[in-house]
C-alpha positions in Angstrom: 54.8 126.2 92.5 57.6 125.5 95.3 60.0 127.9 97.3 63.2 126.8 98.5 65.1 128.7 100.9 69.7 127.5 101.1 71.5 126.9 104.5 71.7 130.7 105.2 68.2 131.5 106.0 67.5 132.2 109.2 65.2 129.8 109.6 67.5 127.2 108.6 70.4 128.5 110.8 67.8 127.9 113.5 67.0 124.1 112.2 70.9 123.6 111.8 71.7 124.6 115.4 69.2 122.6 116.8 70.3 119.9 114.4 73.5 120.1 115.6 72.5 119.9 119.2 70.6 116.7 118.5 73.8 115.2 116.7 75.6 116.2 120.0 73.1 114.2 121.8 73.1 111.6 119.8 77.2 111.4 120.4 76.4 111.5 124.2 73.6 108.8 124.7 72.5 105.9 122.8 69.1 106.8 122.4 68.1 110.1 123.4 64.9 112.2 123.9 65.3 115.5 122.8 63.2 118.4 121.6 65.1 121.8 120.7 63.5 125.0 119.7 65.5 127.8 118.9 65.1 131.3 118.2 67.7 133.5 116.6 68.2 137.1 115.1 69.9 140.4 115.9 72.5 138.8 117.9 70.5 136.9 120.2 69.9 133.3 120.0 67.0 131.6 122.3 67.1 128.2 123.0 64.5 125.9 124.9 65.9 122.1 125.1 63.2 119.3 126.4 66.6 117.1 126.8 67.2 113.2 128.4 70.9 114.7 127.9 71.9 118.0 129.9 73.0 120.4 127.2 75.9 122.9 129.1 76.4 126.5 127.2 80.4 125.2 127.2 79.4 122.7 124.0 76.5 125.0 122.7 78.4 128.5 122.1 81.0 126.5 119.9 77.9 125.3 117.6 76.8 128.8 117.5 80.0 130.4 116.7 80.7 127.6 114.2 77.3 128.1 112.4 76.3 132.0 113.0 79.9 133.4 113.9 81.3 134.9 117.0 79.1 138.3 117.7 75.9 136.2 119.3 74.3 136.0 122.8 73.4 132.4 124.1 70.0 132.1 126.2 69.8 128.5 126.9 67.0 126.6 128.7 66.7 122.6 128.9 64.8 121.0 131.0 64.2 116.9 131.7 61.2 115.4 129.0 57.8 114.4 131.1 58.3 112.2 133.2 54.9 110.3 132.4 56.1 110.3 127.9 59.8 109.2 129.2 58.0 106.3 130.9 55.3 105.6 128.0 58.1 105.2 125.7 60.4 103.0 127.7 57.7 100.3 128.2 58.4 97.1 126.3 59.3 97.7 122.4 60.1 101.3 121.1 57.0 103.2 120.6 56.0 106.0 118.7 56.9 109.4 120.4 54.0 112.2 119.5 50.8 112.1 117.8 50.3 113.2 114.1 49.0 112.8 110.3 51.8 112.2 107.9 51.6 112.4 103.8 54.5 111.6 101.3 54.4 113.1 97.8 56.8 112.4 95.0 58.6 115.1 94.1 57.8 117.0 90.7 60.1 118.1 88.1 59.7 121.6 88.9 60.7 120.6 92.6 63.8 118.7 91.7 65.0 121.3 89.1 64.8 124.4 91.6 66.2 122.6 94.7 69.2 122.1 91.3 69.2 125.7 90.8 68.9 126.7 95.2 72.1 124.2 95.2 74.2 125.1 92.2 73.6 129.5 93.5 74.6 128.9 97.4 77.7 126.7 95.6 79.1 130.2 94.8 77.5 132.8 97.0 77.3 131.3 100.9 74.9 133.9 101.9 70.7 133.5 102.8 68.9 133.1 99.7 65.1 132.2 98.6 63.9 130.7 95.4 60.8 130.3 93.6 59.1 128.4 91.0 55.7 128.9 89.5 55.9 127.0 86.1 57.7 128.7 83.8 58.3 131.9 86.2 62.0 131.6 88.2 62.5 134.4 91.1 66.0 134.6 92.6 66.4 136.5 95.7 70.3 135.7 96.6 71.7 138.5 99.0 75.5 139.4 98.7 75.2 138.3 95.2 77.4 139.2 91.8 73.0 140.2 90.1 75.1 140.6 86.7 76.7 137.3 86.8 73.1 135.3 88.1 71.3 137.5 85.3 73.8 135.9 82.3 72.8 132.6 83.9 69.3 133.0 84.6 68.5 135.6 82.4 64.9 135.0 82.3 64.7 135.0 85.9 63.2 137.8 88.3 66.7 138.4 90.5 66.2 140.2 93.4 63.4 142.5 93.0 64.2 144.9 95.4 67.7 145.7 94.5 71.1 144.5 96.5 70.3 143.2 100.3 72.7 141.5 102.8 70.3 138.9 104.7 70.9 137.0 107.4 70.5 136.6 111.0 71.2 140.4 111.3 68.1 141.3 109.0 65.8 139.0 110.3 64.8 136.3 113.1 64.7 132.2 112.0 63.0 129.9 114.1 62.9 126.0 113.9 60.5 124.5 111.1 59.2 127.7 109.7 60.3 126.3 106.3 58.7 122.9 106.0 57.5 123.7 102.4 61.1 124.3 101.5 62.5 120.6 103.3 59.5 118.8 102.1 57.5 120.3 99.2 54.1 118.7 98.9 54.6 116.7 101.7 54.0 118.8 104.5 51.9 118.2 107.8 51.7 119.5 111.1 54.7 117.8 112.1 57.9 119.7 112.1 61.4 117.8 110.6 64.2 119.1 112.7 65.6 119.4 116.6 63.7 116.0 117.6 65.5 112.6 118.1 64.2 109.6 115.9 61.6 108.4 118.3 59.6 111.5 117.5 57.1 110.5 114.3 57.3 113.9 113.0 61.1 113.3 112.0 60.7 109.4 111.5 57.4 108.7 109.7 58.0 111.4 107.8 61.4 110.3 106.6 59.3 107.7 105.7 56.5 108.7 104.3 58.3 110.6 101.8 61.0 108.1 101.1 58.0 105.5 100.4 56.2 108.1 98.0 59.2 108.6 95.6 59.6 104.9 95.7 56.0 103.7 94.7 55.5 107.3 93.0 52.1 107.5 94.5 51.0 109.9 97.8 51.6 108.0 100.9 49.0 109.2 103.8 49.8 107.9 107.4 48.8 108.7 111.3 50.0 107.4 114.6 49.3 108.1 118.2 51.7 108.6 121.0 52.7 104.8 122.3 51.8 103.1 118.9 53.9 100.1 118.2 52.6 99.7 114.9 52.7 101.9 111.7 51.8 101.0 108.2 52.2 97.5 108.7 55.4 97.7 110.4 57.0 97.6 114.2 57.6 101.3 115.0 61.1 100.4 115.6 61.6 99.5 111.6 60.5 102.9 110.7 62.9 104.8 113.3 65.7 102.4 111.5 65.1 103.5 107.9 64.9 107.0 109.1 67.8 106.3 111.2 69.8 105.0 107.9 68.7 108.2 105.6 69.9 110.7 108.6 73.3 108.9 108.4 73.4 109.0 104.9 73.2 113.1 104.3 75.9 113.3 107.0 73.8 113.6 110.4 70.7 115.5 111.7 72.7 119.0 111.2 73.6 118.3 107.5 69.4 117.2 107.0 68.5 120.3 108.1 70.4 122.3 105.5 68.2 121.4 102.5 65.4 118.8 104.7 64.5 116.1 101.8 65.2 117.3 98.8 
């Protein structure tokens, strides 16, 4: 059973924008620090930064506008990381960033095939959709959509039980990582995926994690401490690489955040 949510949901316009604000980061300083919460719906958008780079609202609004459109209030906050982490982590090699217990699963067939179908539906309508899975039993729930033209597709599919909706930031509120079981599937922990720059585990041994699981095809089951050198065998800094390698190849931190993993 697995729910996958497309690049519309409000909680992934929230990953996006903070996404995006870590790319910005990322364009700004080599190696940043960053931490970005965000909170959006009916036409407000909150934003708490934990920032080694000053976010201004001059370069936020135009990711907002880009993402959300133009009819959206900015509440911005960022503030300098802690002083006493900024100086853990700057102390000989790079080190891990948080705490945490990781797990990589390989992705089932029933994953792969409805993150197919969430991709091939939000290819035609670019509006907030969910999707779900439970063996044999398909539920669409795709606002703005054509229901007679999904139904000739899908037509043993539950499409949108409750009849036409519109969706969106103006029907309900999306928050950072509120949709880990949709960017990770059976790999989810307490750690959340996007708004954090690679030195954070929860984006990096993640990455990992789950990279190494589809590879061996066996569950992967980690944990790290803030300051740790050393995970699975390897210098921290190799594990921030390979997750440094699989951001750049989906396109950057906002591009991951659209669909997380899979």
């Amino acid at each position: 059973m697995i729910e996958k949510v497309n690049p519309a949901h409000p909680d992934k316009v929230a990953d996006r924008i903070a996404g995006a604000m870590v790319d910005l980061a990322y364009s700004k300083q080599e190696n940043p620090k960053v931490a970005v919460e965000v909170l959006i719906g009916h036409g407000v958008c909150h934003i708490i930064a934990e920032s080694s780079y000053k976010f201004t609202e001059e370069e936020v609004n135009p990711i907002l506008k880009r993402i959300v459109g133009n009819k959206i209030e900015l509440d911005l906050k960022v503030v300098e990381q802690d002083v006493h982490l900024a100086e853990n982590q700057n102390k000989g090699n790079f080190r891990c960033g948080d705490n945490g217990i990781f797990k990589g699963v390989p992705l089932t067939t029933e994953q792969k095939y409805l993150s197919k179908i969430a991709r091939t539906i939000y290819n035609k309508y670019k509006s907030d959709g969910k999707y779900i899975m439970n063996c044999d039993e398909l539920i669409i729930c795709q606002s703005n959509a054509e229901e007679d033209n999904l139904r000739k597709i899908y037509f043993n599919a539950k499409i949108n039980p409750l009849g036409y909706w519109t969706g969106g930031t103006d029907v309900d509120t999306g928050a950072t990582n509120r949709k880990l079981g949709s960017d990770m599937a059976d790999s989810v922990t307490g750690g959340g995926l996007h708004g954090k720059d690679l030195s954070k585990a929860d984006v990096s041994v993640n990455i990992y994690a789950f990279l190494k699981a589809q590879e061996e095809h066996r569950t992967i089951e980690l944990c790290c401490a803030i300051g740790d050198e050393n995970i699975d065998g390897k210098p921290y800094n190799e594990i921030v690489e390979i997750a440094r390698k699989y951001i750049e190849s989906v396109g950057g931190f906002e591009k991951f955040a659209e669909w997380g993993l899979f």
